[in-house]
C-alpha positions as CSV (number, residue, x, y, z in Angstrom):
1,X,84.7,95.9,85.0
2,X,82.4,93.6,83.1
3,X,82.6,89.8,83.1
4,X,82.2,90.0,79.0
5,X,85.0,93.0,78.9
6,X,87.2,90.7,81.3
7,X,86.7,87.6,79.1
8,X,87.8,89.7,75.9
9,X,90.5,90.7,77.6
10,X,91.9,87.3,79.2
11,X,91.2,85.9,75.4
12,X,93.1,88.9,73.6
13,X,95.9,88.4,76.1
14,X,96.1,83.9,74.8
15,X,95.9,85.7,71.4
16,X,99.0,88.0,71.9
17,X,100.5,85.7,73.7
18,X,100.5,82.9,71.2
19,X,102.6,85.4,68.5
20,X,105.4,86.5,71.6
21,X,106.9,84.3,73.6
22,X,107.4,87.7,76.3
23,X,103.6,87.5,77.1
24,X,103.5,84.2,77.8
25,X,103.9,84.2,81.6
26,X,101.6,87.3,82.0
27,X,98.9,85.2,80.1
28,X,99.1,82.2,82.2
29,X,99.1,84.1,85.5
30,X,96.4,86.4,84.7
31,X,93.9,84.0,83.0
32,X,94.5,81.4,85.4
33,X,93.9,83.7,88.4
34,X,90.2,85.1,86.3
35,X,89.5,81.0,86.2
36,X,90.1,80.9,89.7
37,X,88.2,83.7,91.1
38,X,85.3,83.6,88.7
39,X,84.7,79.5,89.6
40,X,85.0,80.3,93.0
41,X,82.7,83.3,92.9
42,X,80.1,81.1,91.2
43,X,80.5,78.5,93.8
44,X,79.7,81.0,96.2
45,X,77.4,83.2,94.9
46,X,75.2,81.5,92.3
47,X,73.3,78.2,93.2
48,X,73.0,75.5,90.4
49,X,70.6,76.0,87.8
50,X,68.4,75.1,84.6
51,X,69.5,70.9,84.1
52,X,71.5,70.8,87.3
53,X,68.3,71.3,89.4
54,X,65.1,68.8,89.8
55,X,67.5,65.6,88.2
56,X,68.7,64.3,91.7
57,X,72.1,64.7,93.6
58,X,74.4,63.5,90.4
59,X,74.0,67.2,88.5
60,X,74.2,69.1,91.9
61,X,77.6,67.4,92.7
62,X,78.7,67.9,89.5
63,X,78.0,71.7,88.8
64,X,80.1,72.2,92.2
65,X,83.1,69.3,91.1
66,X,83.2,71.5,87.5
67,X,83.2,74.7,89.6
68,X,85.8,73.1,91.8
69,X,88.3,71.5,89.2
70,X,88.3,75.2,87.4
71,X,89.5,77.0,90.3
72,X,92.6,74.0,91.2
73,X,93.0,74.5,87.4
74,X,93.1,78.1,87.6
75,X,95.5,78.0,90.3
76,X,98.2,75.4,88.4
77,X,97.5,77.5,85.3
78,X,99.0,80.8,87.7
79,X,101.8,78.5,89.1
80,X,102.5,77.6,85.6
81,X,103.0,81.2,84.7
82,X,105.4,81.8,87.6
83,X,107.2,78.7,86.1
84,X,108.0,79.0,82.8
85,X,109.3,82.8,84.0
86,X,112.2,80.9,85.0
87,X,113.0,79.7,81.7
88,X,111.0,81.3,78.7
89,X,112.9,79.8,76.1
90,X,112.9,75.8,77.1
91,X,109.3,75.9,78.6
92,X,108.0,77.9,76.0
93,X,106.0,74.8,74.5
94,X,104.6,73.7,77.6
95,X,103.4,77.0,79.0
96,X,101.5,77.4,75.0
97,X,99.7,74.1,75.7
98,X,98.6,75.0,79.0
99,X,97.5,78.5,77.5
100,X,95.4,76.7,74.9
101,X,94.3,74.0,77.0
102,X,92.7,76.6,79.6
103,X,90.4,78.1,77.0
104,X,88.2,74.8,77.8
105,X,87.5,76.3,81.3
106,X,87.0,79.5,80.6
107,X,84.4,78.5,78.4
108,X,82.8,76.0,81.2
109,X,83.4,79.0,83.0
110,X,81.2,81.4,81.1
111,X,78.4,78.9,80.3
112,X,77.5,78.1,83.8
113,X,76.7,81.2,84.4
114,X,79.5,84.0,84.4
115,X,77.4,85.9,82.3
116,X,74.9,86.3,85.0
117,X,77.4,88.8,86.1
118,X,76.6,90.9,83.5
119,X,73.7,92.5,84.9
C-alpha cells in the first residue's frame, strides 16, 4: 500500500477515534507502530537531504535525532495503546492526548521525506 493511502488511513482512524472511546486503543497501537516503522525505514533507507546536507554536522545529527525520537515515540505511542486497553473508561483522556499529540510526528514524519515513498 501507499505511504499517502496509509497516512489517510492512520489519520481517519485519530478521526474515528476521537468520536468512540472503543477505537481508541486500536488508534494508538496502529499509528504508533506506522511512526515507528516509517522513521526507522527513513533512517535506513533515505540519507538526509535538501537543508540537512552542505550546513555541517549540526543538521545531519539532527535529521537522524528527529528520525530517532519518532520511532521511541512511536513505540510509547503502541505501549500506550496496550495500556489504556486495561481501563478504557479512566484512561480515556490520556490515551486522547497522546492520539493528538502524535499527529506532530506523523507530520515530521511525512515532511522528511515519507513521500519519497510514493514513487
Amino acid at each position: 500500500m501507499e505511504f499517502m493511502a496509509v497516512l489517510v488511513n492512520i489519520l481517519a482512524l485519530i478521526s474515528e477515534a476521537c468520536r468512540n472511546a472503543e477505537k481508541l486503543p486500536a488508534a494508538l497501537i496502529s499509528c504508533g507502530v506506522v511512526e515507528a516503522a516509517v522513521a526507522i525505514s527513513l533512517a535506513a533507507f533515505k540519507a538526509p537531504g535538501g537543508v540537512f546536507e552542505h550546513h555541517g554536522k549540526a543538521p545531519f545529527y539532527l535529521y537522524y535525532g528527529i528520525l530517532v525520537g519518532v520511532a521511541v515515540f512511536g513505540f510509547a505511542e503502541a505501549w500506550a495503546g496496550f495500556w489504556v486497553t486495561g481501563d478504557l473508561t479512566g484512561r480515556r483522556a490520556v490515551g486522547k492526548t497522546i492520539l493528538w499529540v502524535s499527529i506532530l510526528p506523523l507530520v515530521l514524519v511525512a515532511a522528511l521525506g515519507g513521500f519519497v515513498f510514493m514513487r
